[in-house]
N, C-alpha and C positions, 0 to 999 in steps of 0.2 A: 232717703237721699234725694234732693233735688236734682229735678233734669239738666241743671245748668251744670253743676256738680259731675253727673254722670256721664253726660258730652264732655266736658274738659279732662273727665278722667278718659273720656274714651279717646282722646284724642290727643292727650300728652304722653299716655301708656305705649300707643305703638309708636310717638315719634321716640321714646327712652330706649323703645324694643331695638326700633333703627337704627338709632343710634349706637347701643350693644349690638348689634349685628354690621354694623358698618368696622365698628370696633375690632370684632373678634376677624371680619373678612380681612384685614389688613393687616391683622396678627399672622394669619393661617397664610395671607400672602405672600408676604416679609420671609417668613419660616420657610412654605414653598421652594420662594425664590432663591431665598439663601442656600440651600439643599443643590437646588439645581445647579443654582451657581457653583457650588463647590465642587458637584462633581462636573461640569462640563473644565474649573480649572483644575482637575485631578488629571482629569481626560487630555487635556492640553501639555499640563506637568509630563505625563506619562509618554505621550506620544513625543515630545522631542528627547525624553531620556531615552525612550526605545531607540530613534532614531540615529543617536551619541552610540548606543551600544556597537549599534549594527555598523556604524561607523570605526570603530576599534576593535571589532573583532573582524570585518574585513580585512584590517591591516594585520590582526595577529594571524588571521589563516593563511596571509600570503608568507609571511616570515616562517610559519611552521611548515607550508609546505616546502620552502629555501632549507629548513634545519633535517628535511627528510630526503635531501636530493644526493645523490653519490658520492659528490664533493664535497661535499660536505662531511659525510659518515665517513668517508676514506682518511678527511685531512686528518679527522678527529682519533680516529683508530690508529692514524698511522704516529700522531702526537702523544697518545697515551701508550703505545706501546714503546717508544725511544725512551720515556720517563720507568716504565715498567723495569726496563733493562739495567734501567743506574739500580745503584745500589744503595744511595740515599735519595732518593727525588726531592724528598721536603728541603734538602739542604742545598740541592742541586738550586730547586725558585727561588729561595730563600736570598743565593746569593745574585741571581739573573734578578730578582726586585730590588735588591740595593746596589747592582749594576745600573738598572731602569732609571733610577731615582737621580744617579751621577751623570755629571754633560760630557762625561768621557765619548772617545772616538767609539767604545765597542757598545755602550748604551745607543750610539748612534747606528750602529751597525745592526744590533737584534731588531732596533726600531724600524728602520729599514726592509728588515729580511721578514716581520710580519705584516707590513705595512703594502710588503710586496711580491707575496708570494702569490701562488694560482688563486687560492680562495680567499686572499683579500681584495684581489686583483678584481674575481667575481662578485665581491660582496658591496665594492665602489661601484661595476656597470649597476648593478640591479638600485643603488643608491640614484644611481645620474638617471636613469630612464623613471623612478617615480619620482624625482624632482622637478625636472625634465617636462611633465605630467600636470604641472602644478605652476600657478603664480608666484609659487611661498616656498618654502625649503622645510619638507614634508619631513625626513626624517634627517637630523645633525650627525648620528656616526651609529654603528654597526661594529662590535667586536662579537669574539667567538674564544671561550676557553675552555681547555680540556676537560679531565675528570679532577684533577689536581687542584683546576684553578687558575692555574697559566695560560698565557692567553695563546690566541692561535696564527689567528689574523685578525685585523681591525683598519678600520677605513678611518680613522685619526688615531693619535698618537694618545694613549690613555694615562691618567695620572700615577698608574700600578701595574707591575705588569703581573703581581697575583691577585685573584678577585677574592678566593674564596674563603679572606673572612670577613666579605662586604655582606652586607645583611641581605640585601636582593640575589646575592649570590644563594644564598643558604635557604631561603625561601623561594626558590626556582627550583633547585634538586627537591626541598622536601614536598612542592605542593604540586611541583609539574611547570606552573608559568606565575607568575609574578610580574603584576602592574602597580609600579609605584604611585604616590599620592603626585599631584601635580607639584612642578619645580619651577624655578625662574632659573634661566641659565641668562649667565651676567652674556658669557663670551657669545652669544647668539642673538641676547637681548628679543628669549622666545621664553612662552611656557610650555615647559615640556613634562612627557611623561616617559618614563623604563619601561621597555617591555621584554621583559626577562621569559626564556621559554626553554628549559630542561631539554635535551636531546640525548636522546637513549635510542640502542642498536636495534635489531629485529626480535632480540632474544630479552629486554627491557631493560637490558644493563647502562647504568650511566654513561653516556661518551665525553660530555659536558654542557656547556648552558651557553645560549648567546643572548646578547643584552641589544636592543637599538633603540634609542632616543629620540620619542617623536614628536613633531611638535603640534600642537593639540590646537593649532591655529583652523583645521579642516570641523575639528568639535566646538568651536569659539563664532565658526562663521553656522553653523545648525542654527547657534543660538538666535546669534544675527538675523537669520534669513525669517524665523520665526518669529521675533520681537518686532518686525517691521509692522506687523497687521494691529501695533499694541495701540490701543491711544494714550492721553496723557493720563498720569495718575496709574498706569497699567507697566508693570518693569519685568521682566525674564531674564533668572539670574542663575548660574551655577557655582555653588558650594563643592569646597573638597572634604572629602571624609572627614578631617577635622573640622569642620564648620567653618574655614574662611572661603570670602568669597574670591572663586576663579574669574567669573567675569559677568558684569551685566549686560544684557543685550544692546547692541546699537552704541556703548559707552568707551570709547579706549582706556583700556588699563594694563599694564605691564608686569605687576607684580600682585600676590594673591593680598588681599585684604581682611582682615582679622571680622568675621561674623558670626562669631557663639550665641549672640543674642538671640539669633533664630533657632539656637536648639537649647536654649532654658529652659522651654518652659514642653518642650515637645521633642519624642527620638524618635526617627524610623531605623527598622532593621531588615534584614532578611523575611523576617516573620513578617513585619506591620511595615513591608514597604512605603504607604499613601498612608498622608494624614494631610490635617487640612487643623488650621491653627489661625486668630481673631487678636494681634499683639499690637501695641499702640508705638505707634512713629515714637521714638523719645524726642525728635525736634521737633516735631510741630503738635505731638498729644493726639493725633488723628488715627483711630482705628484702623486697622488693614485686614483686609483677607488674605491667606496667603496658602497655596498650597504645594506640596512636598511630594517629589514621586523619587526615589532610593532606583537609582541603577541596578538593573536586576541580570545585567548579560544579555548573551544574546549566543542562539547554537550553542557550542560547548566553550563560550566566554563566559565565564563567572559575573565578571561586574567589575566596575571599580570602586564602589562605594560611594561615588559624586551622587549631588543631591542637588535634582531641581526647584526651580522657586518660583510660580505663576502669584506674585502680588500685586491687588489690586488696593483703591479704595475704597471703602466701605459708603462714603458718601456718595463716590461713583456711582456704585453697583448697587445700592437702593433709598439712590437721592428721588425718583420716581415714587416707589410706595413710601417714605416719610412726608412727602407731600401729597400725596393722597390722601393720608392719614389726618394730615392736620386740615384738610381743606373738609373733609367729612366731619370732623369733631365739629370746626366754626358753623357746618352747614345744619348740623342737630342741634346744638344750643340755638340757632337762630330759628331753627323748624321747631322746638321745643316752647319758644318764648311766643311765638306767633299763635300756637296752636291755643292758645288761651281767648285769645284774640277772634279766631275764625275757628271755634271748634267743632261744629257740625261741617260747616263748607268743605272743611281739613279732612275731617272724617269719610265722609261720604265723593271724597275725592280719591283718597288713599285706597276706601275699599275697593273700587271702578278700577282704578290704574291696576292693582296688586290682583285682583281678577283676572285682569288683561291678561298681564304675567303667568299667573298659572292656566291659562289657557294656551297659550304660548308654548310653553314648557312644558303641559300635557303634548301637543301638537310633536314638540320634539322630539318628546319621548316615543311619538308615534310614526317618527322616522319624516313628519313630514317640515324637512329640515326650510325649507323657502319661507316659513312663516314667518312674519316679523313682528315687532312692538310699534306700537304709531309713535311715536315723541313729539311730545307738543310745548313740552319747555324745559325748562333747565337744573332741576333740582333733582334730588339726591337718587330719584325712582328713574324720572330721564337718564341720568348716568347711568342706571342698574340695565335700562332697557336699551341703551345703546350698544352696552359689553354685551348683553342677550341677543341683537342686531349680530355685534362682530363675532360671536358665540357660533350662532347660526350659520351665519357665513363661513368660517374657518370651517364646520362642521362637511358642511353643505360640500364646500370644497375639499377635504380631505374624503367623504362620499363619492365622489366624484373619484379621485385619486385611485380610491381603493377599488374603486369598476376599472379604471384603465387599467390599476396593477392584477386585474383577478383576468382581463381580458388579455394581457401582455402574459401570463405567465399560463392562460390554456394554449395562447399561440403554441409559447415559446415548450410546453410540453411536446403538442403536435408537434413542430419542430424537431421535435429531442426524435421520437416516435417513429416520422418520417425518415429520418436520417437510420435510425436503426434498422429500420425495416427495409431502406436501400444498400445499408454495407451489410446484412443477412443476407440480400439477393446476390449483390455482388461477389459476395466471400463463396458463399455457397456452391454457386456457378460452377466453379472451377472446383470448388471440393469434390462437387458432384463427379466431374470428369475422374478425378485423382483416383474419388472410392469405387465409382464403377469402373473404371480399365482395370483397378487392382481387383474387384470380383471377379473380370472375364477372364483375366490374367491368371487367377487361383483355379481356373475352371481348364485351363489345358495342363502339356506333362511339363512337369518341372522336377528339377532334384532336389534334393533336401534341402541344401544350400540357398539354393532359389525359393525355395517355402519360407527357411527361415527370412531371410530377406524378405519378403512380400508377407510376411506376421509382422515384420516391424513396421513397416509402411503404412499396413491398415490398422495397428494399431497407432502408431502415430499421427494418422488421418482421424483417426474416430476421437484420439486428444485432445487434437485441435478443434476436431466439429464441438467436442463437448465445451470446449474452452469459448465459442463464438456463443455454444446458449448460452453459457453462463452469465456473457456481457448483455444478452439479451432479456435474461430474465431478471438481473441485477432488479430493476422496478419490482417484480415480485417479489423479489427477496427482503425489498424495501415494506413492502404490503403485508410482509406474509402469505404469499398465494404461491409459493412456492411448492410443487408436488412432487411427491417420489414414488417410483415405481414399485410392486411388489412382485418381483418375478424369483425363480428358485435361480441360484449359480450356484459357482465353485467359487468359495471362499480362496483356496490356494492358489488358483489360476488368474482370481482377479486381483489380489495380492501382486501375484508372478508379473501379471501381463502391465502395471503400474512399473513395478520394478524396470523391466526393461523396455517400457514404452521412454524411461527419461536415462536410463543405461550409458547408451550413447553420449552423452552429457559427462555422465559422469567419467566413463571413459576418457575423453576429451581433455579432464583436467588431470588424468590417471588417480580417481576415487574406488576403494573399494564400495560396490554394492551388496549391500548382505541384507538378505529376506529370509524370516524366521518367525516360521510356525508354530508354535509347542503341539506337541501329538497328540493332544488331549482335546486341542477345537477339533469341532467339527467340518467338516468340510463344505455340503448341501447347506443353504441354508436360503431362505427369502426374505428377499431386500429388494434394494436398487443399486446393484453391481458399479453401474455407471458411477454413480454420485458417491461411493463408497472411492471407486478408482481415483475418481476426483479428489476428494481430499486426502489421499494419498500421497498423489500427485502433485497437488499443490503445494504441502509441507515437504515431500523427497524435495521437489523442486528446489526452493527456495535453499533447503539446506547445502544443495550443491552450490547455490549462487556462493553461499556465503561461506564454503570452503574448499581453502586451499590444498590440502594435504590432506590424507588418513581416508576414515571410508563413513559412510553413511548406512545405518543398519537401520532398518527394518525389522521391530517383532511384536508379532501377536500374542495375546494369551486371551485366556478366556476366565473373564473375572468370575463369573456366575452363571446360573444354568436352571432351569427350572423346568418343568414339561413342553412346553410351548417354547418358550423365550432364552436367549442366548446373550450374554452381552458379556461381547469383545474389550479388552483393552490393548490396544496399538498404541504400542510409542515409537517413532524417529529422532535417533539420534545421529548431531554430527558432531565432527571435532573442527570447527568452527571457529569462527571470531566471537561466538555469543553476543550477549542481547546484554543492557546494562539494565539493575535493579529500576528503573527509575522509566524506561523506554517499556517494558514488556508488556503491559496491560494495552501498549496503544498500538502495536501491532497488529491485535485483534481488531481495531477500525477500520471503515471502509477507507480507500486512502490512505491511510497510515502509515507510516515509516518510523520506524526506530532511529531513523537520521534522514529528514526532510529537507535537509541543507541543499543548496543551488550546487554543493561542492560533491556530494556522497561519491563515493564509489561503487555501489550498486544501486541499478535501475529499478522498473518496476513500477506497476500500478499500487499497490497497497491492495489491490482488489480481492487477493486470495485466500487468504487468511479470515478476510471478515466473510468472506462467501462460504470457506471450511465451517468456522462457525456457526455458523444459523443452519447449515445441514446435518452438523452433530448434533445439535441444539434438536432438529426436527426429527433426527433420529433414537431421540431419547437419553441420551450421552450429554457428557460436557467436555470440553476439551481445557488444558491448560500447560505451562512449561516452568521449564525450570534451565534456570541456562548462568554459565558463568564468561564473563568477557576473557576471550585468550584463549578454553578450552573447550569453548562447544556448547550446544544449543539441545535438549530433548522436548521435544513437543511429546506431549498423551494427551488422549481422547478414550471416553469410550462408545461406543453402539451396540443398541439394542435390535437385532435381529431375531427373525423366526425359521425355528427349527424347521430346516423341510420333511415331509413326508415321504420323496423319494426313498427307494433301494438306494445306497450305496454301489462297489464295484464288488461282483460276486468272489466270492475266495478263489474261487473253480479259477476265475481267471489269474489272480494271482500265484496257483500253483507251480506254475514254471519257475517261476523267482524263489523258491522257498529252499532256506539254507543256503542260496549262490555267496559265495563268498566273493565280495569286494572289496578292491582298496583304493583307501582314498587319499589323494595327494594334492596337498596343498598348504601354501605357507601362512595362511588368516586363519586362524584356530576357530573366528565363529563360523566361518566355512565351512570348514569339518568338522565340526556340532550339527550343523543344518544338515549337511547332505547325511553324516551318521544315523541322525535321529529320521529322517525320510526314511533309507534304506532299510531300517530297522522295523518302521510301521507295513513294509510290504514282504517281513518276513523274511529276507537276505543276512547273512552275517557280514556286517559290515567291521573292517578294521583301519585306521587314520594313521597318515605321516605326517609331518610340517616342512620335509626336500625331499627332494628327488633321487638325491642317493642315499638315505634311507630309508626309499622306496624301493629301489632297484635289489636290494640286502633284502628285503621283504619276502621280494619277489622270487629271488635265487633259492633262499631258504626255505619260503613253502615249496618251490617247484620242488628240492633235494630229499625234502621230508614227506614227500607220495600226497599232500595237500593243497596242490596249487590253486593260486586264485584263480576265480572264473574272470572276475573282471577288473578292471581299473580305469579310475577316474578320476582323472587329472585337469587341474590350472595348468593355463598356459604360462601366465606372467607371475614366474616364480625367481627370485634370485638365485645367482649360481648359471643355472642353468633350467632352459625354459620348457617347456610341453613336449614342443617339437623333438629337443634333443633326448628329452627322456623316453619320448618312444620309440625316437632311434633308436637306443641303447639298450632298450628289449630284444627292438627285430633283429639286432645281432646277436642278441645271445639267445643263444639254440633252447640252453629247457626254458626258455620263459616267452619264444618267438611267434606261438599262437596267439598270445593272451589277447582278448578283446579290450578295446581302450574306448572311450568318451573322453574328449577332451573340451574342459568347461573354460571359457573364457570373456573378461568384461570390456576387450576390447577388438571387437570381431573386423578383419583387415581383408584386403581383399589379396588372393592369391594363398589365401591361407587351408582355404576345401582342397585347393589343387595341393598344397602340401599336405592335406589328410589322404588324400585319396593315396596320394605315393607312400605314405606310411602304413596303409590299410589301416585307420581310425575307421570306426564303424558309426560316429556321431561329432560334430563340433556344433555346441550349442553355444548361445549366449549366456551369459550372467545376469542377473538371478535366473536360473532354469525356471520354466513353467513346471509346477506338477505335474500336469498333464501330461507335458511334451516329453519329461523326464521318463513317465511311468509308460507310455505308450512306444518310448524309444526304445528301453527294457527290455518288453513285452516281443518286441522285434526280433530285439538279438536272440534271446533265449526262445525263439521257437511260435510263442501266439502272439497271434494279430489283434492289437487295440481293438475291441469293440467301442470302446465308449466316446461319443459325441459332445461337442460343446453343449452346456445346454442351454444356450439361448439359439442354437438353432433348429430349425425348424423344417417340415419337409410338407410340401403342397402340393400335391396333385392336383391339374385343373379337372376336370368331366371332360373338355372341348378346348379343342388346339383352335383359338378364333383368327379374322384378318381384322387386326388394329390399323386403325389412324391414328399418326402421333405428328400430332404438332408443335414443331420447337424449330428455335431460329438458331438455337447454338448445332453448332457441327461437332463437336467433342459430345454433348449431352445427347444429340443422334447416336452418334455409336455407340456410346453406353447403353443407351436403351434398345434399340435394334438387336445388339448382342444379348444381351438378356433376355427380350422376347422370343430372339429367333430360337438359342439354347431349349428356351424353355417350350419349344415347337410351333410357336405362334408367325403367321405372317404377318409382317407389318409393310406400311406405306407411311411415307413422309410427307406432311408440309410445312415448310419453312416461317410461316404465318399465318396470321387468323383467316385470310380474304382464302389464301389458298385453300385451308382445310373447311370452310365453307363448300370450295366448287367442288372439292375431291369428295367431300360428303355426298351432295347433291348427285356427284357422275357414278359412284363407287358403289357398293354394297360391301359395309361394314360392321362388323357386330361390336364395337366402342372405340372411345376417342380418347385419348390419351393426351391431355389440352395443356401446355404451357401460358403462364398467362400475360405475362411480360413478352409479347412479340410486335415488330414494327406490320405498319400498312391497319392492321386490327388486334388487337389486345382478344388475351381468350375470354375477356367476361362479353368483350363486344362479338364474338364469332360463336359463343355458346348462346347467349340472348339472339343472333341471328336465325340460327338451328332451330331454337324452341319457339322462335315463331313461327315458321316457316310449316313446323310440328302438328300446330292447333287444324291446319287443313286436313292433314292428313290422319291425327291419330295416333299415328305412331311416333316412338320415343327410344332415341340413341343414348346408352348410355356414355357419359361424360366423367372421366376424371381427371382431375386438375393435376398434373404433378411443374410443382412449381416453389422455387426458392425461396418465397414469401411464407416464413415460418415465426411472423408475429405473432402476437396474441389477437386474435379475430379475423386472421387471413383464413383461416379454417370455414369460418359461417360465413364469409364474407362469399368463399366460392361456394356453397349450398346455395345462400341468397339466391344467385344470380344465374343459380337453373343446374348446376351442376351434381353428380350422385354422390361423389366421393373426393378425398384430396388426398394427398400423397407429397409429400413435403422432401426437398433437395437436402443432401445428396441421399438418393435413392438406395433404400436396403430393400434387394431384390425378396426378400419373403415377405417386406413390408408392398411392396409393390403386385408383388403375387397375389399375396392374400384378399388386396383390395380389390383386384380383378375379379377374381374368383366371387367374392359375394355381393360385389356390383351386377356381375353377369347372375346370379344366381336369384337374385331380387327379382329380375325381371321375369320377362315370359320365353326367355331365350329364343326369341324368334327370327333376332339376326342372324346373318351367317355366322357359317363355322367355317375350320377348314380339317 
């Protein structure tokens, strides 16, 4: 082949290549485009149908809460019950409708007397004030009929005065609410829509349905408002369920217009809401885009079936890439024909330029986005290297973008971080106070009474502290870095101590609480108590939000067992509102709500549930429910725990109990299962009543028969007759006037110990009873003294009573700590601040410093860095510990950093404070003073 030959192939081949790649880049563009284009008009479609919803279902939630208001339920009860009483009612409407229908005086008078009664009277204000509201006349009329059909009240005069065999009538009772297709009403010269809404009692029995007419001019101006941004060739149109059109944006129309042709050839359903459909004008033969977004509802609105319409033109929307297209073809046939002509020049130009290029684009690829192409003239590669120019640029820029948004979102972390780490300080502050007075306070003589009250408080203190980390550690939970403790407890106690840590609560709304062990768990076992208490807590909680009546049960079991390993299955159950089929899985999300509406009736972060989760999840378990709307909600979980090693409680001491005969009263049967089966595991013969005067017969009858009971053990809030009176009615009657009583109750009032004590009750506990507190109360009556300790506490002997410096600027967080030092035989001295406990250092001799680090005038990291300079002359070294409300994550290394031995984090657990002491001083050479 000749070289002339081989330059013209080489030189017409890559302009054909060009050309095919100009080709297919305009294809793959077009396609692109069209793509995006369709979904940003989906996106458009969608967002002003969502808008329409949210727009109609505002207006149904206000009418449903009008059909749930007293006046409503009363008129309606009190109109079906006058019809109840006849002895034909269908004959009775039957003739009151073709009364209706006649211009007689007495058609005038019914008309009248519904037109004007209380709750038609009410259903005109609540008319006049959202019109009132408005430039337009928002909704034309308002009636209301019973369960019959007949009507009640009505803010015009209706063409029937029975509805119910209007087809909206009949599809309002059967679906609950009913939204008719859109209508033209002549006499209003509006279009309007029905919005029909079932009303049923508390019990869900039909009362009847009210109908109001609204005119859909508020959903007509959505469109409006949105069509404004359209240019020409660009239209926004809404379709009614039958396919005519309601209204086109920005266009006045009055009555709907027949548009099937937009659903020939294309349906959306419930299923395939969005669809996007390419149909030709029939006048002018011009293609269109056009796309479709199916009204989906909104909250618990269903929809109405209206269908939006974002149509454009086709030549519009990619009259740009058809002219690109053709300006590329003309420019390859002309680079094609030339290349014959100048085929080495051509050649040896293309390679140079198209070099350039992939130099370029290595370059980019190498992040170094500033690189550009030279252009030096105007053909088809110039074009290529221009868009590779504005390639670059947009890149370069969005590089740019994504540094501010990577440096706005470490801010705005910090920020997050910041903030938590000042509402830990702040919270904490005053918890600290709360939990230490309530330890100094446990630490003098109190009554029993007084104990129990100061076990609620600290455990309802240590709740809340738990409930602050929880908000704190949320980002680990997020991470995964969340940690659990492995310490031994008491399954029953930390059970017990949940149970009546939220009591109170339940009380309040009068819930029973019932906590139920099977006697087959074990009791010891190692975990982390806390976080076990937590999600407890978290799901009792929740179940009291969400009921009104009945009780909340608590019970354990124990699914499996192996040497080592234990795992529990816990379920709470309430009798609730329940969760619907369709809401339950998202409960479990952080934030979440089963009803996220601006309207809900219970509050709440969403936060508890998803935090339960990932500590069941951590703990080896899964959690799930099962719940029906109307009768109640059970959550189950289970947890894998390890068997502890400890002893149990010796038999020896449970000998005093053995064979006592008890009886137990109370009218909640799992009640008396729970406490039965308790009584029974420490060897008692327990026997069960469900009243109190077949308690009292119990009681007469064993004393008669040389058997009597040793004890009994009673609810207070029993019907009939309560605690109180039933142990009156012992103390008077002579063979039963000894008897020892426990009286158990879930709503603990004050002046109630002082009626124990006049009765000689020997205990008044809370509901759920602690194990513990139950079996060490027992243990009282019958003679031995509880040995056994909680076991998460602990007992510290220091070597050496020393004289502390404690520096803190709170006055409450002084006495907390002074009294626990001083208890614990230690002297202390105070400064208020850093500067001060610098001089008091300097003037004093002390064996450690107890450093707040949040103080005015000098912060303790600035007054410990003082010390430790101050040190290097001399040698010697004060031990320093931080105790301070900063309980982030890195506040711990952060006071190490800065020279200090130890930390000690708010609110203060004095054996956590202890023990830190102790092997702070222990570390060293102990050569401060002592005292």
């Amino acid at each position: 082949m000749r070289i002339l030959h081989k330059l013209l192939l080489a030189t017409v081949l890559p302009c054909l290549l060009i050309w095919m790649v100009g080709l297919y880049a305009t294809s793959v563009s077009q396609n692109s485009l069209q793509e995006a284009i369709k979904a940003t008009s989906l996106a458009r479609a969608r967002a002003v149908m969502d808008e329409i919803d949210r727009v109609v279902q505002v207006r149904m939630t206000g009418w449903k809460a009008v059909s749930r208001s007293d006046l409503v339920q009363d008129s309606l009860t009190e109109s079906n019950l006058e019809f109840l009483q006849r002895d034909n009612a269908p004959a009775l409407i039957a003739e009151r409708d073709k009364l209706w229908q006649a211009n007689s005086d007495q058609s005038v008078e019914l008309v009248r007397e519904l037109m004007g009664n209380r709750l038609a009277r009410d259903l005109n204000r609540r008319l006049t004030k959202l019109n009132e509201s408005s430039s337009y006349l928002v909704f034309g009329e308002v009636f209301i009929t019973n369960c019959f059909g007949a009507n009640v009240a009505q803010t015009n005069r209706t063409s029937d005065y029975r509805q119910d065999d209007e087809l909206w009538w009949q599809q309002a009772v059967a679906e609950g609410e009913f939204v008719s297709d859109v209508q033209f009403d002549d006499s209003a010269n509006i279009l309007s829509v029905d919005i029909c809404l079932r009303i049923d009692d508390d019990d869900g029995n039909l009362l009847g349905v009210m109908k109001a007419v609204m005119n859909i001019q508020e959903v007509l101006s959505v469109i409006d408002s949105r069509a404004q941004s359209y240019r020409d060739g660009e239209r926004l149109l809404m379709l009614s369920k039958t396919g005519s059109i309601i209204h086109v944006g920005n266009r006045p129309q009055r009555t709907t217009v027949q548009g099937e042709n937009y659903f020939e050839e294309i349906r959306v359903s419930k299923e395939s809401p969005n669809a996007t459909l390419n149909p030709t004008n029939p006048l002018t033969n011009e293609k269109l885009l056009c796309a479709f977004a199916l009204s989906q509802g909104y909250g618990d609105f269903a929809g109405l079936g209206w269908v939006v319409v974002d149509e454009r033109r086709e030549s519009l929307v990619f009259g740009p890439v058809i002219q690109l297209r053709r300006r590329i073809t003309w420019i390859s046939i002309v680079a094609t024909l030339s290349a014959f002509l100048v085929g080495g020049v051509i050649a040896l130009s293309l390679s140079r330029r198209i070099r350039r290029l992939t130099e370029a684009t290595d370059a980019i690829g190498r992040g170094e986005f500033e690189t550009k192409v030279d252009v030096s003239s105007s053909d088809e590669i110039a074009m290529l290297g221009i868009h590779f120019n504005r390639m670059g640029n947009q890149l370069s820029r969005v590089n740019r973008e994504l540094v501010i948004a990577r440096d706005e979102a470490d801010a705005a972390n910090k920020a997050k971080s910041a903030f938590l780490a000042n509402m830990s300080h702040e919270i904490r502050t005053p918890m600290n106070g709360i939990i230490g007075m309530g330890e100094l306070l446990s630490q003098t003589d109190l009554s029993t009474e007084q104990n129990d009250y100061l076990n609620l408080i600290r455990q309802s203190s240590e709740a809340l502290l738990r409930l602050l980390n929880d908000i704190l550690d949320f980002s680990k939970v997020e991470a995964g870095k969340l940690e659990l403790e492995e310490i031994d407890f008491s399954l029953r106690d930390c059970i017990g101590q949940a149970g009546q840590a939220i009591s109170v609560r339940a009380a309040d709304k009068a819930l029973e609480m019932i906590c139920r062990i099977a006697p087959d768990v074990p009791d010891l076992l190692i975990g982390d108590p806390g976080r076990l208490r937590q999600i407890v807590t978290n799901i009792a909680g929740n179940a009291i939000k969400f009921t009104a009546e009945g009780e909340i049960v608590i019970d354990v079991r124990q699914e499996s067992r192996n040497v080592d390993e234990v795992t529990l299955a816990i379920s709470i159950a309430d009798t609730g509102i329940g969760i619907p089929l369709d809401k339950q899985e998202k409960v479990f999300d952080a934030f979440g709500q089963a009803d996220a509406s601006t309207t809900r009736r219970f509050g709440g972060t969403g936060l508890g549930l998803a935090i339960s989760s990932q500590l069941v999840e951590m703990m080896g378990g899964k959690i799930w429910l099962e719940s029906e709307p109307g009768k109640g909600t059970t959550f189950h979980f289970t947890v894998k725990l390890v068997a502890s090693n400890k002893a149990p409680r010796e038999k020896a001491e449970l000998s005093s109990l053995k064979d006592k005969r008890v009886l137990i009263v109370d009218d909640n049967h799992t009640n008396l299962r729970i406490l039965e089966e308790m009584f029974a595991v420490w060897g008692m013969d327990p026997v069960t009543v469900d009243s109190p005067l077949e308690g009292l017969e119990r009681l007469t009858g064993a004393a008669s028969s040389g058997a009597p009971f040793d004890l009994v053990v009673s609810d207070f809030m029993m019907p009939g007759m309560d605690g109180f009176e039933f142990v009156s009615r012992i103390r008077r009657t002579d063979a039963i006037d000894e008897t020892k009583v426990i009286i158990v109750s879930s709503s603990i009032r004050a002046g109630h110990s002082l009626r124990c004590q006049e009765l000689g009750v020997q205990r008044y506990m809370a509901k759920p009873v602690v194990y513990s507190d139950l079996l060490n109360t027992l243990l009282t009556i019958f003679g031995s003294e509880p040995p056994l300790a909680s076991l998460s506490e602990t007992s510290l002997a220091p070597d050496s009573r020393l004289n502390i410096l404690l520096a803190e600027d709170g006055l409450v967080n002084q006495k907390v700590a002074v009294g626990l030092l001083e208890k614990r035989g230690h002297k202390v001295d105070v400064a208020v601040d850093g500067q001060k406990a610098v001089e008091a250092w300097e003037a004093g001799a002390y064996s450690l410093i107890l450093m707040d680090v949040q103080m005015p005038v000098m912060d303790g990291f600035q007054a410990t860095s003082v010390i430790r300079e101050k040190e290097r002359a001399t040698g010697q070294h004060i031990p320093i510990i931080a105790m301070t409300a900063g309980a982030m994550k890195g506040d711990r290394e952060k006071c190490l950093e800065s020279g200090m031995d130890d930390y000690v984090s708010k609110p203060v657990k004095p054996d956590e404070l202890f023990k830190a002491i102790e092997q702070t001083w222990a570390r060293f050479d102990n050569t401060g003073p002592s005292i």
